[in-house]
N, CA, C and O atoms as a CHARMM CRD file, in Angstrom:
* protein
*
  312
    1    1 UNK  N     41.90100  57.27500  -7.77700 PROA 1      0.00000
    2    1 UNK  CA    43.24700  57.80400  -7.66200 PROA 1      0.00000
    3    1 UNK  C     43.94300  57.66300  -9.01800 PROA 1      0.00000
    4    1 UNK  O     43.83500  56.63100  -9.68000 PROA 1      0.00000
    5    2 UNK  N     44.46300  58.43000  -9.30700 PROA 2      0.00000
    6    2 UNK  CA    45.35900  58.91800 -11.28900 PROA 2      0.00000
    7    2 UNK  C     46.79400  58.14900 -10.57500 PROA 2      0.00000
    8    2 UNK  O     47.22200  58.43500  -9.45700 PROA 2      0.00000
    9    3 UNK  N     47.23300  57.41000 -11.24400 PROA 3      0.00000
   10    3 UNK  CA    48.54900  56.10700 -11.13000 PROA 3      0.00000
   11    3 UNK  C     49.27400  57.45000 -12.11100 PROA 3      0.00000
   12    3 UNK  O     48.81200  58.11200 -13.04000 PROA 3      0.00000
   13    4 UNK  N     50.41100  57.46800 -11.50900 PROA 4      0.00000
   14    4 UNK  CA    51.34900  58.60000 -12.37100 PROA 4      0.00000
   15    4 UNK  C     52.46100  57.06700 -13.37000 PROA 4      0.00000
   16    4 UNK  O     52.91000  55.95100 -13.10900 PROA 4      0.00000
   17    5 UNK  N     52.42500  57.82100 -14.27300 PROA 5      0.00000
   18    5 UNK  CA    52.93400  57.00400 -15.42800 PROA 5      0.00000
   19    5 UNK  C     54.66200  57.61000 -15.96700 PROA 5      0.00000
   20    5 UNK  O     54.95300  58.74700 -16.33600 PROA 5      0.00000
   21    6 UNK  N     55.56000  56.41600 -15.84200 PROA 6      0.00000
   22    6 UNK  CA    56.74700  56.92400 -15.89700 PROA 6      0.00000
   23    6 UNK  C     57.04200  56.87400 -16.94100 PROA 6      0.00000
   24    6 UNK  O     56.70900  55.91100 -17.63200 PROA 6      0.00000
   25    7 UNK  N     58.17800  58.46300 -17.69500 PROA 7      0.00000
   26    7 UNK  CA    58.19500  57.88400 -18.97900 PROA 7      0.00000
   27    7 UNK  C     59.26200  56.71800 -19.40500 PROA 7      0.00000
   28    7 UNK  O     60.15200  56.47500 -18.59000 PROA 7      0.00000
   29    8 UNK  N     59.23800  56.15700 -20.33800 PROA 8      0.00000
   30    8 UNK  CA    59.90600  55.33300 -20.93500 PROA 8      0.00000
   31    8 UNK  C     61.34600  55.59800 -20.72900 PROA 8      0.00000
   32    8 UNK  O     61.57900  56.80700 -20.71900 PROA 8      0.00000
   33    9 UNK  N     62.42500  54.81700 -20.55400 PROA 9      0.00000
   34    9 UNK  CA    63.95500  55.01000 -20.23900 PROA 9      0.00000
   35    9 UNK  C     64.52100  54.66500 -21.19400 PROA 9      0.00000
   36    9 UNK  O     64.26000  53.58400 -21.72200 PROA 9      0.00000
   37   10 UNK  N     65.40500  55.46200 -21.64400 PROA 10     0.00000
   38   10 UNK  CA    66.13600  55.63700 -22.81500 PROA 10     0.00000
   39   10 UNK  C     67.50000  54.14500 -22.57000 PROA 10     0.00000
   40   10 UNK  O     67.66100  53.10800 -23.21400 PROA 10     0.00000
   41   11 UNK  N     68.05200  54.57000 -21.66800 PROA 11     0.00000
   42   11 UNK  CA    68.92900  53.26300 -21.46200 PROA 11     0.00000
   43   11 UNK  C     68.72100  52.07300 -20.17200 PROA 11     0.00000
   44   11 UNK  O     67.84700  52.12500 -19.30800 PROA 11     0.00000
   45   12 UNK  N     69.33700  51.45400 -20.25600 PROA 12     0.00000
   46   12 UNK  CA    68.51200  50.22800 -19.01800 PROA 12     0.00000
   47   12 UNK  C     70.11800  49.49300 -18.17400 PROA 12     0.00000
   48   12 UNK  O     70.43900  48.35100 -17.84600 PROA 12     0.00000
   49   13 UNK  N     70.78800  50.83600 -18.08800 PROA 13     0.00000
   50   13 UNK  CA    72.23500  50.49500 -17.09900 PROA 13     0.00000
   51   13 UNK  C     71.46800  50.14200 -16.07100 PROA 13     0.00000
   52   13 UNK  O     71.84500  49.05600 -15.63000 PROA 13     0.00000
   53   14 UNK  N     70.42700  50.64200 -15.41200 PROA 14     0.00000
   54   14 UNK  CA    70.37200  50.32600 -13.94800 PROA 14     0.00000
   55   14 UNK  C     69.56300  49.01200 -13.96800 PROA 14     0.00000
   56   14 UNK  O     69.61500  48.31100 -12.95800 PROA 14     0.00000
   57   15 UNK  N     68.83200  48.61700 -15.00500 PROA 15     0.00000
   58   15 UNK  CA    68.31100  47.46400 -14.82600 PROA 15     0.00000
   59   15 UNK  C     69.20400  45.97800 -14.96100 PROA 15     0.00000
   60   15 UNK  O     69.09100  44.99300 -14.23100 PROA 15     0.00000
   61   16 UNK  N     69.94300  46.12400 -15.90900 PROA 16     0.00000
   62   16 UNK  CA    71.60700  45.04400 -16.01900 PROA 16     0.00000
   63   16 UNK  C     71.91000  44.99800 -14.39500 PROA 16     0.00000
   64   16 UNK  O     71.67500  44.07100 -13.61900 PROA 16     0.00000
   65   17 UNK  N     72.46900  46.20800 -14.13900 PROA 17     0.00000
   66   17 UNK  CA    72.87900  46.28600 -12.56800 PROA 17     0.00000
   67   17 UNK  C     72.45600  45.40200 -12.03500 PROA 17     0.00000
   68   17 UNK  O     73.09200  44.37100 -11.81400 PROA 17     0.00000
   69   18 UNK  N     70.77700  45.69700 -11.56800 PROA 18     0.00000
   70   18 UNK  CA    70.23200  44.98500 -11.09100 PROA 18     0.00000
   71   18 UNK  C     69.68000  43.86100 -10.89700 PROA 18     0.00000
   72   18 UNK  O     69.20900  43.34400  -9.88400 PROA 18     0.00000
   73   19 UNK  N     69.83500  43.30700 -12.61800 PROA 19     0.00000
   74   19 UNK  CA    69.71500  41.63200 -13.04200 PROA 19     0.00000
   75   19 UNK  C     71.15900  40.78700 -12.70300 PROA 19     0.00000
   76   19 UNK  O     71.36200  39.57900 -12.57600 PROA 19     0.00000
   77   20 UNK  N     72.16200  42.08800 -12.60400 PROA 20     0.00000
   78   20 UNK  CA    73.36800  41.21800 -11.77800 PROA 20     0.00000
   79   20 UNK  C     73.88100  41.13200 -10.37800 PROA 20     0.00000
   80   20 UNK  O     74.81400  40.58800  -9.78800 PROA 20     0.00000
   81   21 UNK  N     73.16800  41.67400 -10.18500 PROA 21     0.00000
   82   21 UNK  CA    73.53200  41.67200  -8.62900 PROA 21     0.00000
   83   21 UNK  C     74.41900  43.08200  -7.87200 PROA 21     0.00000
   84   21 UNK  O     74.93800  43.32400  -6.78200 PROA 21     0.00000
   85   22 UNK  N     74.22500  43.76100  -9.14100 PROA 22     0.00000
   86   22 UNK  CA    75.33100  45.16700  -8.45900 PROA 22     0.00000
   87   22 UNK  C     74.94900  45.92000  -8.40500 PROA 22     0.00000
   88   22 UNK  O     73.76300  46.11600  -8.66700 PROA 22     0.00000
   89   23 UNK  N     75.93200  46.94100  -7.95300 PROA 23     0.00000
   90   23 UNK  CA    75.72600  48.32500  -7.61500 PROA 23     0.00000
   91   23 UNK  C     76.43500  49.74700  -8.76200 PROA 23     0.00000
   92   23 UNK  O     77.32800  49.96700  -9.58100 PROA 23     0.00000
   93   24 UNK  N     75.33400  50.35700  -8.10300 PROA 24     0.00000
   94   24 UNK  CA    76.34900  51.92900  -9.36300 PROA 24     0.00000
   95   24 UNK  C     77.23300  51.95200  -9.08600 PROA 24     0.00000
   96   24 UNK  O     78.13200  52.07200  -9.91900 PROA 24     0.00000
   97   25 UNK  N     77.59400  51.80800  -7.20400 PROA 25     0.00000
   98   25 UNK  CA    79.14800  52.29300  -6.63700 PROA 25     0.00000
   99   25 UNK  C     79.75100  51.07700  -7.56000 PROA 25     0.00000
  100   25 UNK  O     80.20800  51.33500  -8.67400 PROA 25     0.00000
  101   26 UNK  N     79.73600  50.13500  -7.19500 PROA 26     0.00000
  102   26 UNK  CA    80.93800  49.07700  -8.23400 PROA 26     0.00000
  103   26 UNK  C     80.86100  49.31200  -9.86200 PROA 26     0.00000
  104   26 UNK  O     81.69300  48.76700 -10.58700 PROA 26     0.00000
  105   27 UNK  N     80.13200  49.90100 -10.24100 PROA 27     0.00000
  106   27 UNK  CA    79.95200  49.76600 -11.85800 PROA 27     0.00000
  107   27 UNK  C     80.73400  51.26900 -11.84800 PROA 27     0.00000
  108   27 UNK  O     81.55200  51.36700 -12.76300 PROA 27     0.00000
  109   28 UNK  N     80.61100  52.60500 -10.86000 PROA 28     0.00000
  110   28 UNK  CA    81.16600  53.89500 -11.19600 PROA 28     0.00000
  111   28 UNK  C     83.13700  53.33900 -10.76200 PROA 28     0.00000
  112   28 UNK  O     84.16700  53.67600 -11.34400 PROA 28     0.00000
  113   29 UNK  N     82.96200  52.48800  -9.63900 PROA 29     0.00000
  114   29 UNK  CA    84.67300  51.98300  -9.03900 PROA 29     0.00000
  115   29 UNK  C     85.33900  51.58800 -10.39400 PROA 29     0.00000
  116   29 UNK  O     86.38700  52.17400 -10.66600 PROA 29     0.00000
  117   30 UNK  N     84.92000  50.78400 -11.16200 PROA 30     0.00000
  118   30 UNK  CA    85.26200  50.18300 -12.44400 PROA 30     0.00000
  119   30 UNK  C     85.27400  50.96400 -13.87300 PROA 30     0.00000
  120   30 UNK  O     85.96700  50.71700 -14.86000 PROA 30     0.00000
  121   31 UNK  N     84.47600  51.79500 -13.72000 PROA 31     0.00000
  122   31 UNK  CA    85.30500  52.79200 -14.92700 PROA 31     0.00000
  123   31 UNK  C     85.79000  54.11700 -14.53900 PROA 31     0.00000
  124   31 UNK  O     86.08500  54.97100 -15.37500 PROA 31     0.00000
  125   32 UNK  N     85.89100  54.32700 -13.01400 PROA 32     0.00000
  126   32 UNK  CA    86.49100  55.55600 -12.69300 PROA 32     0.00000
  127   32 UNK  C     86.08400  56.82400 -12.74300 PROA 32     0.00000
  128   32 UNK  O     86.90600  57.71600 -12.95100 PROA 32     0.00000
  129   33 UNK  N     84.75200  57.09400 -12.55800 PROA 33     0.00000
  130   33 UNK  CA    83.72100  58.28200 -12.78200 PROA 33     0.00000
  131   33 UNK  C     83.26000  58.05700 -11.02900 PROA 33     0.00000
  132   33 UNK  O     83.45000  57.11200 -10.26300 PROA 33     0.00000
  133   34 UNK  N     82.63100  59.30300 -10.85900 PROA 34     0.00000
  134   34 UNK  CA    82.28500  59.84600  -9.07600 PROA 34     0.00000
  135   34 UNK  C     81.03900  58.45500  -9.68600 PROA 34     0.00000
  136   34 UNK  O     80.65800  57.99300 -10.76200 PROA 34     0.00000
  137   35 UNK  N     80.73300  58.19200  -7.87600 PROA 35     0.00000
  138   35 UNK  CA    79.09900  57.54400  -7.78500 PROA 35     0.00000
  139   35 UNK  C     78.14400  58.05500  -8.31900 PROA 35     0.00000
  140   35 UNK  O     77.26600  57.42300  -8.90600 PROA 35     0.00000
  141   36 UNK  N     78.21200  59.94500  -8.11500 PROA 36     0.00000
  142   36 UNK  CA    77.56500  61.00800  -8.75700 PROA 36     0.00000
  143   36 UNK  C     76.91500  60.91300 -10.67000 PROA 36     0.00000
  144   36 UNK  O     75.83700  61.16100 -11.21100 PROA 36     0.00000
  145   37 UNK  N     78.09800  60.48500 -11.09100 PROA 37     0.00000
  146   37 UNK  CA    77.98500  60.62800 -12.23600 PROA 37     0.00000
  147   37 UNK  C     77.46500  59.47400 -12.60300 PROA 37     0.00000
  148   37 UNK  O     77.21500  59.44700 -13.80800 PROA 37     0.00000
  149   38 UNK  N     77.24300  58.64900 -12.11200 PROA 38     0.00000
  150   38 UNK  CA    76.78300  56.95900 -12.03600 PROA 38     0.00000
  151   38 UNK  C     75.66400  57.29900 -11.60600 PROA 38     0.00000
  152   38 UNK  O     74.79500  57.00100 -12.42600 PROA 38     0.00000
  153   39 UNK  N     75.15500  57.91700 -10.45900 PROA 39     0.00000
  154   39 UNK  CA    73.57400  58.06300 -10.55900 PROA 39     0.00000
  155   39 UNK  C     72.99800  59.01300 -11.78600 PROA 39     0.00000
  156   39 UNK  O     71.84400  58.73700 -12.11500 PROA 39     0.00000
  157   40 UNK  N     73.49200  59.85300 -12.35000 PROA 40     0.00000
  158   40 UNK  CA    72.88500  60.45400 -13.91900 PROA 40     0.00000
  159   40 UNK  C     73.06200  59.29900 -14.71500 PROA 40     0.00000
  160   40 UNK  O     72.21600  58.83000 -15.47600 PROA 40     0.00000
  161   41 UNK  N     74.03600  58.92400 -14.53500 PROA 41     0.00000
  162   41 UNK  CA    73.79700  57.49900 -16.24800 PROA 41     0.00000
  163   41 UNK  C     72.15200  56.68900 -16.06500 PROA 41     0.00000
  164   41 UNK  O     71.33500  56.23600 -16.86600 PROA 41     0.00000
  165   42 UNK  N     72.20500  56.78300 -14.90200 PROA 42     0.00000
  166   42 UNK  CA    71.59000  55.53500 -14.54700 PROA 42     0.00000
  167   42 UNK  C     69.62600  55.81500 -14.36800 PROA 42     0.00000
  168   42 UNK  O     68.60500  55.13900 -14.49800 PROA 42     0.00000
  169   43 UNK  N     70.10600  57.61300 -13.90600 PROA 43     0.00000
  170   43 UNK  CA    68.92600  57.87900 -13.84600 PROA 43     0.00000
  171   43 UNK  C     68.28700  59.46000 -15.19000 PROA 43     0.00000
  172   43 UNK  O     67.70800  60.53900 -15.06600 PROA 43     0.00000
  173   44 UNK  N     68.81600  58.71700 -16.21600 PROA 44     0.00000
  174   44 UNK  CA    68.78100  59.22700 -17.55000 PROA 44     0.00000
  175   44 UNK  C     69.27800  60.41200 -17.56200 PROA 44     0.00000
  176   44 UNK  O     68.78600  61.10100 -18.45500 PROA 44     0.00000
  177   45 UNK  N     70.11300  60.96900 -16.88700 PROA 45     0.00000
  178   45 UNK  CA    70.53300  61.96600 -17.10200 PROA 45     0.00000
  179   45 UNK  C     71.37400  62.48900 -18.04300 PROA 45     0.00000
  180   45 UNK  O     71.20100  63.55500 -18.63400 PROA 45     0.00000
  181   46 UNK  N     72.45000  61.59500 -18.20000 PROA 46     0.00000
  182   46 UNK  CA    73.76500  61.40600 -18.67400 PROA 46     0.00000
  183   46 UNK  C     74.07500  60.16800 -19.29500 PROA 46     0.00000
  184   46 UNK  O     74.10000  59.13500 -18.62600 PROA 46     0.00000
  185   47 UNK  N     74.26900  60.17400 -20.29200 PROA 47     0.00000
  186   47 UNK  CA    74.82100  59.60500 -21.00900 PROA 47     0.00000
  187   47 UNK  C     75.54900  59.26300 -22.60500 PROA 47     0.00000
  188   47 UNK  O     75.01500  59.36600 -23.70900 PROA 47     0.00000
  189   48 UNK  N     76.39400  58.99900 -22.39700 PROA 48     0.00000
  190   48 UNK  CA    76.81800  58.73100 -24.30000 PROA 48     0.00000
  191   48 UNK  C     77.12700  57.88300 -24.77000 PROA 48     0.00000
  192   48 UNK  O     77.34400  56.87100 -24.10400 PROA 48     0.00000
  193   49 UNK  N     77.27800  57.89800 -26.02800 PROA 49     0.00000
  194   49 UNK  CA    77.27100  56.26600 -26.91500 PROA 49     0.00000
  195   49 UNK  C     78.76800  55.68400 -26.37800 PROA 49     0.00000
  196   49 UNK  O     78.82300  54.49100 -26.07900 PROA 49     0.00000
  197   50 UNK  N     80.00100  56.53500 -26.25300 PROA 50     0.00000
  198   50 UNK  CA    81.13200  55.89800 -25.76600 PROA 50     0.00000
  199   50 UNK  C     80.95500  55.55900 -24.60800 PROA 50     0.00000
  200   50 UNK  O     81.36100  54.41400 -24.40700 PROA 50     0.00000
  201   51 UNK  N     80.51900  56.05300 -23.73300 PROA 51     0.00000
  202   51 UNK  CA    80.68100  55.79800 -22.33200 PROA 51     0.00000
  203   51 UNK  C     79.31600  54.16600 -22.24200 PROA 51     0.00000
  204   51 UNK  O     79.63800  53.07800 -21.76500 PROA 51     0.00000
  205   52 UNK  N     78.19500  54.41400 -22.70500 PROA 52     0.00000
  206   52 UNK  CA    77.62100  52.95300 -23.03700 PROA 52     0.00000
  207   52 UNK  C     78.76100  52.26000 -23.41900 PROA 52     0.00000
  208   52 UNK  O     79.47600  51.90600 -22.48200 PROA 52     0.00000
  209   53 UNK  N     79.12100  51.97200 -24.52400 PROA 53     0.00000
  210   53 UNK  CA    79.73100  50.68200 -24.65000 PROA 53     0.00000
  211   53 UNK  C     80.88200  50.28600 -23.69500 PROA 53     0.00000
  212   53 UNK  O     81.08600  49.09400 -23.46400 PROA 53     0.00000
  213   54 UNK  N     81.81300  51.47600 -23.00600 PROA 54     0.00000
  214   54 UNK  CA    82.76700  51.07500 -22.09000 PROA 54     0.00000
  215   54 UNK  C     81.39300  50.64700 -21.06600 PROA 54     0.00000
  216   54 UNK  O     81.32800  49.44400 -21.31800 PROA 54     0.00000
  217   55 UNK  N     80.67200  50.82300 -20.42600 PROA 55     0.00000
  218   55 UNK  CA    79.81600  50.32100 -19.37400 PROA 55     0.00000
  219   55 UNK  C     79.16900  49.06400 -20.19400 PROA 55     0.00000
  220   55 UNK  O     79.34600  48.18100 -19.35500 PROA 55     0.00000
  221   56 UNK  N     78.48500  48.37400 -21.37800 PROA 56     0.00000
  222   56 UNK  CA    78.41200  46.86100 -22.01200 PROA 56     0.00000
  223   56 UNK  C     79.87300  46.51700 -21.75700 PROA 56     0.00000
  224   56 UNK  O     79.72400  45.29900 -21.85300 PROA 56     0.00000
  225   57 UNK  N     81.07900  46.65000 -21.52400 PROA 57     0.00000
  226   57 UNK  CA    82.40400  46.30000 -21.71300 PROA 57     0.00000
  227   57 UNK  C     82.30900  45.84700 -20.11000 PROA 57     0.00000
  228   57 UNK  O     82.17900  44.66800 -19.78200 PROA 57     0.00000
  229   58 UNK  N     82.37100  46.68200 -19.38700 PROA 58     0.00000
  230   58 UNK  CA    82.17300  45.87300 -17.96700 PROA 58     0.00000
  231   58 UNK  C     81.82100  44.95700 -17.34700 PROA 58     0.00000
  232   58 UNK  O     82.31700  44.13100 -16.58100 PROA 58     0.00000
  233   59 UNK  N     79.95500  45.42200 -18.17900 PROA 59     0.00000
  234   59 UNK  CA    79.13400  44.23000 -17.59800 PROA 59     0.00000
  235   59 UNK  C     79.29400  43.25200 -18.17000 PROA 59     0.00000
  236   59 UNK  O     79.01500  42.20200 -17.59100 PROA 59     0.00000
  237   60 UNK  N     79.74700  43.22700 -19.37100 PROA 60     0.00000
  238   60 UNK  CA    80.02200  41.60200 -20.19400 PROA 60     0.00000
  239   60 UNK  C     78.43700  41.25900 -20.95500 PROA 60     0.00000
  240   60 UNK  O     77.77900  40.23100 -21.11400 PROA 60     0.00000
  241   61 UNK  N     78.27900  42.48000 -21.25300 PROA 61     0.00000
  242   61 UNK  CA    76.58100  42.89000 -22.23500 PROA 61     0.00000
  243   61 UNK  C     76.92400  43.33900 -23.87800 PROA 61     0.00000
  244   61 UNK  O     78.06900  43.71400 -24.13200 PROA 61     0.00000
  245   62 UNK  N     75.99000  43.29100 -24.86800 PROA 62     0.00000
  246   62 UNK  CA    76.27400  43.81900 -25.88100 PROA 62     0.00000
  247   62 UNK  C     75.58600  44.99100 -25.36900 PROA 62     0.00000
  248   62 UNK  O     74.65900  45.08300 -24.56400 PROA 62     0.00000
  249   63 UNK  N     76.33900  45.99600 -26.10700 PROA 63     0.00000
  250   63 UNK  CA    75.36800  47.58800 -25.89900 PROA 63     0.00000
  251   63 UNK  C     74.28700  47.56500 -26.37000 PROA 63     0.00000
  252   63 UNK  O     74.01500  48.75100 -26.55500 PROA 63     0.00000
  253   64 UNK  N     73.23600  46.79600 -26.78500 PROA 64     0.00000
  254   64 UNK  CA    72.06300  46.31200 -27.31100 PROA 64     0.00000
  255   64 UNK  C     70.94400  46.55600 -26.38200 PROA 64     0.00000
  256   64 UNK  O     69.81700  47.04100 -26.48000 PROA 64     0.00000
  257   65 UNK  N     71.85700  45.90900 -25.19900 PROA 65     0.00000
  258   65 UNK  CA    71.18100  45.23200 -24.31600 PROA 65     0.00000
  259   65 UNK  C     70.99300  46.30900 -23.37200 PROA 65     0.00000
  260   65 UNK  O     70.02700  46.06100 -22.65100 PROA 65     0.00000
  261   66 UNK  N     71.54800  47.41000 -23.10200 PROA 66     0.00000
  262   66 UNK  CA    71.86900  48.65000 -22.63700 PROA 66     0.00000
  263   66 UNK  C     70.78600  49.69700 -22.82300 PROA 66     0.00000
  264   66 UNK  O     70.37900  50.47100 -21.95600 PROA 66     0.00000
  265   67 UNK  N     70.30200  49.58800 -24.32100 PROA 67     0.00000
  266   67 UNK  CA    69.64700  50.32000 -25.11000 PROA 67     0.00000
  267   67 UNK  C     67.98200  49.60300 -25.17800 PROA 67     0.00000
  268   67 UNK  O     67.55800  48.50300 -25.53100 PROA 67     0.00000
  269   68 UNK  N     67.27400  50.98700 -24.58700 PROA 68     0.00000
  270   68 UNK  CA    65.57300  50.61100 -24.56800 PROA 68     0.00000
  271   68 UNK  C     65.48300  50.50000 -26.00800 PROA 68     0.00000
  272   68 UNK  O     66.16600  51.34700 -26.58400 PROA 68     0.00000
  273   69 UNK  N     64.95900  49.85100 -26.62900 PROA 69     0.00000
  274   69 UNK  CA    64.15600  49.88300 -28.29200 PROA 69     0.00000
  275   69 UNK  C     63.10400  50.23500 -28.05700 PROA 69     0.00000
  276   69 UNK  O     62.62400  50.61900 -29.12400 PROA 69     0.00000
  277   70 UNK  N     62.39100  50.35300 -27.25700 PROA 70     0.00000
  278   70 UNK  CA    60.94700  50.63600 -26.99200 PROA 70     0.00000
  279   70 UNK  C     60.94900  52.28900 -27.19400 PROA 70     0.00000
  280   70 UNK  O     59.96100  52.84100 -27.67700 PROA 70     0.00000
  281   71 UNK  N     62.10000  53.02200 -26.80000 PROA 71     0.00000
  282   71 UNK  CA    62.07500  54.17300 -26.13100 PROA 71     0.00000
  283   71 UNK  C     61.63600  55.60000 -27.32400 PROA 71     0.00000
  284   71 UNK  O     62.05900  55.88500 -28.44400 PROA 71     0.00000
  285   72 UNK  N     60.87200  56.07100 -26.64800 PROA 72     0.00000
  286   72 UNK  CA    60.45100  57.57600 -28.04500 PROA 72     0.00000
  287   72 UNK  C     60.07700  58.45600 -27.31300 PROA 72     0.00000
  288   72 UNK  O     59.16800  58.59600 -26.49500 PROA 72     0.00000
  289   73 UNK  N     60.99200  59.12400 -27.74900 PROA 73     0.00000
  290   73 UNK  CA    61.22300  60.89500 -27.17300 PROA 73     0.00000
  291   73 UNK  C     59.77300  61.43500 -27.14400 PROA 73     0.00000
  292   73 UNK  O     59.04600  61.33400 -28.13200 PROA 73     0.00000
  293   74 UNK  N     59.21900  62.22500 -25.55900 PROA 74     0.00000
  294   74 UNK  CA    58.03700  62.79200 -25.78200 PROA 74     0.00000
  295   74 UNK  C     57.46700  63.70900 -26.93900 PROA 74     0.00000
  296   74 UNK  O     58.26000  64.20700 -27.73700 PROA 74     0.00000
  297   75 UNK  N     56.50400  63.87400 -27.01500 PROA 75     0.00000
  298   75 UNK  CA    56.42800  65.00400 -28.37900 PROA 75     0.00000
  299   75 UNK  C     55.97700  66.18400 -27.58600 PROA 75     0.00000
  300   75 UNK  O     55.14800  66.22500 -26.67800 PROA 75     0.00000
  301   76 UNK  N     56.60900  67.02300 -28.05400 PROA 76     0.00000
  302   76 UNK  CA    56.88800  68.55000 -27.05800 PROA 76     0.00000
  303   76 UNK  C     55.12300  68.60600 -27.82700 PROA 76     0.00000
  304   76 UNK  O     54.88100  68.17900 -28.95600 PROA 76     0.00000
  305   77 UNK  N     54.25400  69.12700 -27.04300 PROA 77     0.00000
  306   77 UNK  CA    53.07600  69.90700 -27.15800 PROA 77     0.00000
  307   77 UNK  C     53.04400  71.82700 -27.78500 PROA 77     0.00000
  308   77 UNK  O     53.57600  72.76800 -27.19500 PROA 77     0.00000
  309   78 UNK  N     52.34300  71.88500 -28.95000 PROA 78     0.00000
  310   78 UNK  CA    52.73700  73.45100 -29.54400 PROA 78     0.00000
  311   78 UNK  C     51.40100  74.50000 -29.06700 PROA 78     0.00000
  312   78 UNK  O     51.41700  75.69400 -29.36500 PROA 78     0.00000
């Protein structure tokens, strides 16, 4: 059986979340964006460098910590 391989995540909001004990709904309640738009942050859809650091501002994170270092853009195939 072929194990499907996920790619790499550009930011790691949902993993903080989850090393703290919360939820998107409380992290979207706290800066005032739909739940909606909290599941794209979270599930790489959406996101920007301002809106990261107001979300490190919440969690009480450096935006560092927010940010995969690991992470590299696929290479489009020609």
């Amino acid at each position: 059986m072929i194990k499907k391989v996920n790619p790499p995540k550009l930011n790691r909001v949902a993993d903080v979340l989850k090393a703290q004990g919360r939820s998107q709904k409380w992290l979207a309640d706290k800066l005032g964006i739909s739940t909606n738009a909290m599941h794209n942050i979270c599930s790489q859809q959406s996101q920007s460098l301002e809106r990261l650091f107001e979300i490190a501002d919440v969690l009480g994170v450096s935006v560092l910590e927010l940010i995969n270092a690991d992470y590299r853009p696929e290479q489009k195939k020609s």
